[in-house]
C-alpha positions in Angstrom: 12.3 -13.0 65.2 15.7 -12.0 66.2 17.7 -8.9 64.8 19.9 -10.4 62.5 16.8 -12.0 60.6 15.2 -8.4 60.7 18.5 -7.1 58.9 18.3 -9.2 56.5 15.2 -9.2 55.6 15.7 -5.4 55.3 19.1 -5.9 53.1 16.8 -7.8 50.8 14.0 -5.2 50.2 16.6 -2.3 49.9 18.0 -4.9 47.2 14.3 -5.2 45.5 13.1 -1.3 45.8 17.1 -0.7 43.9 16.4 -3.0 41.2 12.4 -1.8 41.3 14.5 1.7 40.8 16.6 0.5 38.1 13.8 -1.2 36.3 12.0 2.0 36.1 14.8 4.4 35.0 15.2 1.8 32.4 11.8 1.5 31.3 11.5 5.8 31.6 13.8 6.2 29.3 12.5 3.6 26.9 9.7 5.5 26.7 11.8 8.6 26.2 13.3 6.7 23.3 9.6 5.2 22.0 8.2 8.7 21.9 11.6 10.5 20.1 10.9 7.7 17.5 7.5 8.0 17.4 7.6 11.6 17.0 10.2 11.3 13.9 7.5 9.1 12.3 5.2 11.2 12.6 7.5 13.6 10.9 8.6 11.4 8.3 4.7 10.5 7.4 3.8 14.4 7.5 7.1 15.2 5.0 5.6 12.0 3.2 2.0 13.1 2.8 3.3 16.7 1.7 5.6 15.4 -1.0 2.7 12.9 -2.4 -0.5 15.4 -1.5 0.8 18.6 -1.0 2.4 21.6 -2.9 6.0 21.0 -4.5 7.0 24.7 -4.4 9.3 25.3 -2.1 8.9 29.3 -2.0 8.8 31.1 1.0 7.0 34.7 0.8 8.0 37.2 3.1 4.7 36.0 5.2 5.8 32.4 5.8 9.1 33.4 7.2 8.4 35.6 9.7 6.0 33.1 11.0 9.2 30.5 11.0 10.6 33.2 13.0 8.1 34.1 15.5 9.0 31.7 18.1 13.4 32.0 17.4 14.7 33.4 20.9 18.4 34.3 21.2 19.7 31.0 22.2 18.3 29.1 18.8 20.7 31.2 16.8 24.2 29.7 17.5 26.6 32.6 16.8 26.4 35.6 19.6 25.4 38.3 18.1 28.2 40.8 19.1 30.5 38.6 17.6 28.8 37.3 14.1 28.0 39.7 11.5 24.8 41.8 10.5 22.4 39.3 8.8 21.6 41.1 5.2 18.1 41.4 3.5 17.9 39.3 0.3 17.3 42.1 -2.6 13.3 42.1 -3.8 12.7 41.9 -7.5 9.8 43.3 -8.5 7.7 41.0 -10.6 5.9 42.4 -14.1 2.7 41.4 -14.9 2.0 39.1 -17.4 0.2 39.2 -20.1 -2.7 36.2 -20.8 -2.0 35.9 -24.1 1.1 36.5 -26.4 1.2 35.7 -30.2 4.1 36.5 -32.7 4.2 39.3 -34.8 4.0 37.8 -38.2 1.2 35.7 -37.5 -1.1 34.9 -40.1 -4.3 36.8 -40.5 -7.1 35.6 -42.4 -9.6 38.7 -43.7 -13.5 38.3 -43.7 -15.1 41.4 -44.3 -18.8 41.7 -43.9 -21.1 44.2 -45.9 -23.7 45.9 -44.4 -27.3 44.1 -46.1 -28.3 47.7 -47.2 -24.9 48.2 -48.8 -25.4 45.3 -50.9 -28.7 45.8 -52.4 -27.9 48.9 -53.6 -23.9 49.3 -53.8 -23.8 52.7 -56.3 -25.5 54.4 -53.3 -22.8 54.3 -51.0 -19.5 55.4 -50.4 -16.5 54.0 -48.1 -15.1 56.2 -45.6 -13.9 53.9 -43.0 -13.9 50.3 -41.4 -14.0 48.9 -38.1 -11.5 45.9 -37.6 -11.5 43.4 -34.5 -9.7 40.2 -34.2 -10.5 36.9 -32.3 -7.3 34.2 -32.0 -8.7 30.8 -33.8 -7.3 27.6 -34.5 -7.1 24.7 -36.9 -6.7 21.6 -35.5 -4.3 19.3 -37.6 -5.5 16.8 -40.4 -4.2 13.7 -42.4 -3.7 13.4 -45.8 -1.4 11.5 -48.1 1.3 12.9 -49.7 1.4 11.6 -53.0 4.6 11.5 -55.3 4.0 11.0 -58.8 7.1 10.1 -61.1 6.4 9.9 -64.7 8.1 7.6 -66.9 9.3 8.9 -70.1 10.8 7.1 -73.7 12.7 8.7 -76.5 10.1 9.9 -78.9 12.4 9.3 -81.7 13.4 5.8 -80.3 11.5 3.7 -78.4 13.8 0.8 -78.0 15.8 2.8 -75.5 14.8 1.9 -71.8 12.5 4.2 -70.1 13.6 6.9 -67.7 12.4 7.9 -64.6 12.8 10.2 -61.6 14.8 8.6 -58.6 12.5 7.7 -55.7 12.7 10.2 -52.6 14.6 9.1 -49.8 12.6 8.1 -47.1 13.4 7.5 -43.2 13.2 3.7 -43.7 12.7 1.3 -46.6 8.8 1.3 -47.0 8.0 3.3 -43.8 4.9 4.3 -44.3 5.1 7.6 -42.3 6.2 10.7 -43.8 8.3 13.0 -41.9 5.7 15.4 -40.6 3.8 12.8 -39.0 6.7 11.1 -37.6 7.8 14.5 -36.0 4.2 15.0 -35.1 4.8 12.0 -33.1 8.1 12.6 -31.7 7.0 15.7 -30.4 3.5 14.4 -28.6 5.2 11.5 -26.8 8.1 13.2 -25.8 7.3 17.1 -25.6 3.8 17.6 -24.4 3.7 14.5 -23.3 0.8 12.2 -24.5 1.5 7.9 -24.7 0.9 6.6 -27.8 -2.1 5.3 -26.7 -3.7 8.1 -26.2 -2.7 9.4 -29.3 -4.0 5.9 -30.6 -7.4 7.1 -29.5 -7.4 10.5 -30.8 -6.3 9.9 -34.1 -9.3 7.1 -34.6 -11.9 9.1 -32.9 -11.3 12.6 -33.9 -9.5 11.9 -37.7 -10.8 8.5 -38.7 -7.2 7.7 -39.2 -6.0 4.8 -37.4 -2.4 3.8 -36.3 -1.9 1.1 -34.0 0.9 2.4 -30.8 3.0 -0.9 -31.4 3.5 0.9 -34.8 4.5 3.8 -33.7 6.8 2.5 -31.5 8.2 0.5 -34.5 8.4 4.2 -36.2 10.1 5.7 -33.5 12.8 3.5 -33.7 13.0 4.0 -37.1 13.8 7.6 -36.4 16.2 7.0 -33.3 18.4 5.2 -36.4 19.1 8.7 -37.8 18.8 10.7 -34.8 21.1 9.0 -32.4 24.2 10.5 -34.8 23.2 14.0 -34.2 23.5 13.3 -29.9 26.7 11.9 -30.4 27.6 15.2 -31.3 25.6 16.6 -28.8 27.6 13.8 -26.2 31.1 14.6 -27.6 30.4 18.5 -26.8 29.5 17.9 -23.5 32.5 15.6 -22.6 34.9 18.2 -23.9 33.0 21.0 -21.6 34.7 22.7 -18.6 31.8 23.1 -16.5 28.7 20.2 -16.0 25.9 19.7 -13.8 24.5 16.2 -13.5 21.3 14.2 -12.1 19.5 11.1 -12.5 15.8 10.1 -12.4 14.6 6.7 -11.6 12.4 5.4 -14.3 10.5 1.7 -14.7 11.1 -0.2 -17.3 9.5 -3.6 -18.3 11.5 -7.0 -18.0 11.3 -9.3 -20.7 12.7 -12.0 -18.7 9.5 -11.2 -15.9 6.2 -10.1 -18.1 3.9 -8.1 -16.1 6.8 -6.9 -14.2 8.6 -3.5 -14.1 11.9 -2.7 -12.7 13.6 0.5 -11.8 16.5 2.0 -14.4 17.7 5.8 -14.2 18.0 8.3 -16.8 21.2 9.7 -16.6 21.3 14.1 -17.1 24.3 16.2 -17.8 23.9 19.7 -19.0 26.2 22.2 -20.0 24.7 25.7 -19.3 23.3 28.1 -22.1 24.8 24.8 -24.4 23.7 21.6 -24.3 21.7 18.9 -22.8 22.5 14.9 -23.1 20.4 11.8 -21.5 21.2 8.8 -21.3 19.6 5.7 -20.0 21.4 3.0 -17.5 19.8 0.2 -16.0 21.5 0.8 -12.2 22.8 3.7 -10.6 26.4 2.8 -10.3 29.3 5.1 -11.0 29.9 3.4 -13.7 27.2 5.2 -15.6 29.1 8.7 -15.7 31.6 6.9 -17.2 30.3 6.5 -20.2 27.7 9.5 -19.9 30.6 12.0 -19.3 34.0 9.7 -20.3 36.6 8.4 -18.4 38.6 11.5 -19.8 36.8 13.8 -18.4 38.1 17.3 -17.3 36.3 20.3 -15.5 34.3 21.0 -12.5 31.2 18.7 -12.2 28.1 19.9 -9.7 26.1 17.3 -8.7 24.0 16.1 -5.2 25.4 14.4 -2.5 24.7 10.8 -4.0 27.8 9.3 -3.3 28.1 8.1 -7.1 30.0 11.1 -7.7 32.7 11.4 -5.5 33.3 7.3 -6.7 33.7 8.8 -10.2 35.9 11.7 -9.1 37.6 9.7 -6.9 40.7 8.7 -9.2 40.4 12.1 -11.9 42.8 14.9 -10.3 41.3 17.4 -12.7 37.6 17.0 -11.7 36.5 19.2 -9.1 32.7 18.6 -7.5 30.2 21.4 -6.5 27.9 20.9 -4.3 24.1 21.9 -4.7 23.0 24.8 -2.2 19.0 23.7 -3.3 19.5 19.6 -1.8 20.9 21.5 1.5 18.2 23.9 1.7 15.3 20.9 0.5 16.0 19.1 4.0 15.7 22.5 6.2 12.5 22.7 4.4 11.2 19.3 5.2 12.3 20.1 8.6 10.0 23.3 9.6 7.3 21.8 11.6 10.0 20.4 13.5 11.8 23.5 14.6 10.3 26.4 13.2 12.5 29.4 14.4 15.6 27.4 13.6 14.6 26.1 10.2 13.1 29.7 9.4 16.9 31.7 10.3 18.9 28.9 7.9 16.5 29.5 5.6 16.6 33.4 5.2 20.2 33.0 5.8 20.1 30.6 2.5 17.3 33.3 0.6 20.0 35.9 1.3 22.3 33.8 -0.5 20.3 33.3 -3.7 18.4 37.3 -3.7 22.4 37.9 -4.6 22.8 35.1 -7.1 19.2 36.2 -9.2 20.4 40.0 -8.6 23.6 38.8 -10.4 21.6 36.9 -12.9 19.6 40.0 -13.8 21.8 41.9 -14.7 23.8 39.1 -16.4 27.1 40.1 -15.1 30.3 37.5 -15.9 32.0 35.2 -14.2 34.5 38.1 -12.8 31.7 40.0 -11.3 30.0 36.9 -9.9 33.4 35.8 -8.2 33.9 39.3 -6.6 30.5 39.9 -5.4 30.3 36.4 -3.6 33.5 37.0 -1.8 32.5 40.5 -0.9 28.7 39.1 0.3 28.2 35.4 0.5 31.3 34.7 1.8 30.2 36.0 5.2 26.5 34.2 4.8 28.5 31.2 4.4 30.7 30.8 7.4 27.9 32.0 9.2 25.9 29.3 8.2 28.4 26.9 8.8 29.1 28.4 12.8 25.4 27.6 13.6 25.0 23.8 12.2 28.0 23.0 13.9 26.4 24.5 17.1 23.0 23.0 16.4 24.5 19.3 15.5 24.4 17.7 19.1 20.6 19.6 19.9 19.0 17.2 17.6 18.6 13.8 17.2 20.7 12.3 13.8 17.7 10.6 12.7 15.6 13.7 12.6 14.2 15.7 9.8 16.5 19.1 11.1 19.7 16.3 12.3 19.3 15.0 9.4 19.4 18.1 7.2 22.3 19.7 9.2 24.1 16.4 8.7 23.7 16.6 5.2 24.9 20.3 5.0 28.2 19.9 6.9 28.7 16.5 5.5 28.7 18.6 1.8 30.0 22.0 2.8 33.6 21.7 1.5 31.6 21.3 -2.3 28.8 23.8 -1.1 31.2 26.1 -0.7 33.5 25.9 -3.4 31.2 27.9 -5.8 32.7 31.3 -4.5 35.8 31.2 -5.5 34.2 30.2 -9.3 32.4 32.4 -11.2 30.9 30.5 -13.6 29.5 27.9 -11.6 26.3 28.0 -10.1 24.9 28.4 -6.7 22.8 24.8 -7.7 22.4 22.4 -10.0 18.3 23.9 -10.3 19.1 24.2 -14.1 19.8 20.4 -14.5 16.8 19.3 -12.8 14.5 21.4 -15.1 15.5 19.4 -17.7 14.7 16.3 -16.2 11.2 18.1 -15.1 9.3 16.9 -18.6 10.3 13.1 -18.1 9.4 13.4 -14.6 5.8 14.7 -16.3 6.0 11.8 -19.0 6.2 9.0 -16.3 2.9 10.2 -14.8 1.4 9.3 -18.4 3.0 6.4 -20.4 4.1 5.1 -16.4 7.1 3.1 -17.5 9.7 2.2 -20.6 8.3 -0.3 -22.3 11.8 -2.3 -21.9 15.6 -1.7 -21.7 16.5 -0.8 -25.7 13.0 1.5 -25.4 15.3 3.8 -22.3 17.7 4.1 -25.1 15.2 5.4 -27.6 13.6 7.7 -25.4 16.6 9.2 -24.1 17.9 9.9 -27.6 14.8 11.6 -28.5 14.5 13.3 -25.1 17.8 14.7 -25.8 16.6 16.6 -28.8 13.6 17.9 -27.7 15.0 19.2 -24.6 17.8 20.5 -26.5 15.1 22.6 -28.6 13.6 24.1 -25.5 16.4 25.3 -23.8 17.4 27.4 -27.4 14.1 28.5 -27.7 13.8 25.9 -31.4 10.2 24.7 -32.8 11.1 21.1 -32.3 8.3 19.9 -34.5 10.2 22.1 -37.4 13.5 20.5 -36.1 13.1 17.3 -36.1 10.9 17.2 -39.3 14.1 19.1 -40.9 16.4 16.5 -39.7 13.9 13.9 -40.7 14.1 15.4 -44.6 18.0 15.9 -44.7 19.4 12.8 -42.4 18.3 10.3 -45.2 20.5 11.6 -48.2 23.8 12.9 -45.8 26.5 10.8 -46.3 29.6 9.9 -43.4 31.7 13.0 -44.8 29.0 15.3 -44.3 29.5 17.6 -40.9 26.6 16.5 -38.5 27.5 18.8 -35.6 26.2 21.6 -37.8 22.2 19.9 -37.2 22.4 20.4 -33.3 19.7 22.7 -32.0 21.8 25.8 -31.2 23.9 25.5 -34.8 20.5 24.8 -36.7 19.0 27.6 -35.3 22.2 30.1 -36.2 22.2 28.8 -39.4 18.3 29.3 -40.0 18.9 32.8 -38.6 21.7 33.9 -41.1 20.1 32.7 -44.1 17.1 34.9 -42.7 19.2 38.1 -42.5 21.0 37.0 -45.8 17.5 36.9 -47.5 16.2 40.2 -45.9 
């Protein structure tokens, strides 16, 4: 074989070990890419399998974090350290013990006194001098009974011819219902304040009282009820519109099909809440923008708080005089999701983020204004802040975007011109924590009755919802509520004032005309 063959049969192979190379470059980092992906599924599935299985407080003790920040070495923090400031301990609050059981003060006490046997055989031979007294807490369950109203009829002694006369009949809460307004409040309050289905309830009645009641007829009640109600939360409604300062979430929530039996599909129920005020629900089929319109009005004016569900910024889009907040609790969720993935780094952000809120509870302690809230975030958190915002820049291109930490630091400088507006406002808050209590109890409810049992029944249940929650954020006995407004809603007329039966103005009004009677 001559020389020229022996070149080119060498040009080939050079040719084949090259594209051999290639080949395997390619294929490295394929598998490079395979094992990132396969190692943000198995974060995914682990954040998965804590939300579903695991503990839903996100508290960190003192313990947790420094073992976050074991492993942190000086190049995981972004800012240099000659040049950033001092980070600041988050104030401890010391925690009071609580006590196991706490009862009012004028809570009834029933008396049984027992006699000593030789005392009462012979009674003339003893003399009192003292008593011992303990107490034990009981209880009565509740009990059925019919509440009868007897109207006699009377005639003109001296005149029978005359037609008879006769008491008018009371007002009841429907034509016929059959339900009195302590049991329909009794109802109310178990479906939509403790929160039992009314099949359960169903059950308990039969078994325990004898009594039954079948659930399609206490749906048919509850309706009933929503007839009266629903004027007092457009009172509620028209308050929050007109309020300068709302937060706002939603929850999604199945409700049956009638078009699909045996189906469910997914509505939300809309939450605004006005702080220390009011609370509204209100239920929508989708999750469109188009929901705050008529939750909050297309007139709208004031600074609304909200995630970063892009619903919002559509609403706010075209309103010059709405202003969004952002929530610092959604930012700090995803650095929490995100620990096992980078513990040191997740661990700083997140005492950088506890530093922020051991100000805002020290604030909140001592109940200081709006005034003192503005000046001690921009003599403290302001510095937190663009301290924060230094170090996720930094830490951006280190992780991948589809990561749970690329993903959380996405989200937190995606938001950060609405996370950090509440400095500069006193009387907003750090989060929108408060707002998401309140949807708490219908996030317990769906574990129980599951779904709504169709579109009009979202309407019901957020009306009643409203109420109830109402009740609990002013500290009202909504059983006594709603059984009031059970009594007084059937004989009001359309002149009468109805934004005097909210909640907070029942409960002033019940108060003065305590001190008026003492």
């Amino acid at each position: 074989m001559d020389v020229a063959a022996l070149q080119t049969q060498l040009y080939l192979l050079q040719q084949q070990v090259t594209l051999l190379q290639a080949q395997n470059a390619s294929l490295q980092q394929s598998l490079e890419e395979s094992r990132r992906e396969l190692t943000g599924w198995r974060q995914k599935f682990a954040a998965l399998a804590r939300r579903l299985f695991g503990s839903k407080s996100e508290q960190l003790d003192a313990a947790q974090l420094q073992l976050l920040l074991a492993g942190l070495t000086q190049q995981a923090v972004a800012p240099a350290p000659q040049k950033s400031l001092p980070a600041m301990a988050a104030p401890r609050r010391e925690r009071k013990a609580s006590q196991r059981v706490i009862t009012p003060e004028n809570l009834e006490v029933v008396r049984e006194v027992i006699e000593p046997d030789v005392v009462k055989a012979e009674p003339e031979q003893w003399q009192r001098i003292d008593e011992e007294v303990s107490r034990q807490l009981d209880f009565q369950p509740a009990k059925f009974f019919w509440r009868e109203t007897v109207r006699p009829k009377y005639v003109r002694a001296d005149d029978r011819s005359r037609p008879p006369v006769v008491a008018s009949a009371p007002v009841r809460v429907s034509d016929r219902c059959l339900a009195a307004p302590g049991l329909l409040a009794h109802l109310l309050v178990s479906k939509y304040a403790d929160p039992l289905p009314f099949y359960r309830l169903q059950t308990i009645f039969w078994q325990r009282q004898g009594v039954f009641i079948a659930r399609q007829q206490m749906g048919l009640w509850v309706g009933q009820c929503v007839v009266l109600l629903e004027a007092i939360v457009v009172g509620l409604q028209r308050e929050l519109q007109h309020s300068p300062y709302v937060q706002v979430d939603e929850t999604p929530v199945r409700y049956r099909e009638p078009e699909t039996p045996g189906q469910c599909a997914q509505g939300y129920l809309w939450t605004a809440l006005v702080p220390g005020q009011c609370v509204v629900y209100e239920w929508h089929p989708s999750r469109a923008a188009a929901c705050l319109d008529s939750l909050l009005g297309n007139d709208f004016k004031g600074k609304l708080q909200c995630d970063g569900y892009s619903a919002y910024p559509a609403f706010a889009k075209d309103k010059k005089d709405v202003a969004l907040f952002g929530c610092w609790a959604h930012a700090r969720r995803g650095f929490w999701e995100a620990r096992e993935q980078a513990p040191g780094v997740a661990g700083w952000i997140l005492n950088q983020i506890g530093i922020l809120y051991g100000w805002e509870a020290e604030l909140r302690e001592s109940r200081a204004g709006p005034g003192a809230r503005e000046a001690r975030r921009a003599s403290h958190s302001r510095m937190v802040v663009a301290r924060l915002k230094r170090a996720l820049e930094k830490l951006r291109p280190r992780y991948l975007p589809k990561s749970p930490l690329g993903q959380a630091i996405s989200y937190a400088l995606n938001q950060w011109p609405v996370l950090e507006r509440f400095r500069e406002h006193g009387e907003v808050e750090a989060d929108n924590n408060l707002v998401e209590n309140a949807i708490r109890p219908t996030a317990v409810g769906k574990k129980n009755w599951l779904c709504f049992g169709s579109d009009e029944a979202g309407t019901r249940n957020a009306t009643v919802f409203t109420l109830v929650q109402n009740c609990r954020m002013h500290g009202v006995n909504p059983y006594e509520y709603l059984k009031e407004m059970l009594e007084r809603l059937p004989r009001m007329t359309n002149q009468d004032d109805l934004s005097q039966l909210t909640p907070l103005n029942w409960k002033k009004a019940r108060q003065q005309s305590l001190r008026q009677a003492a």
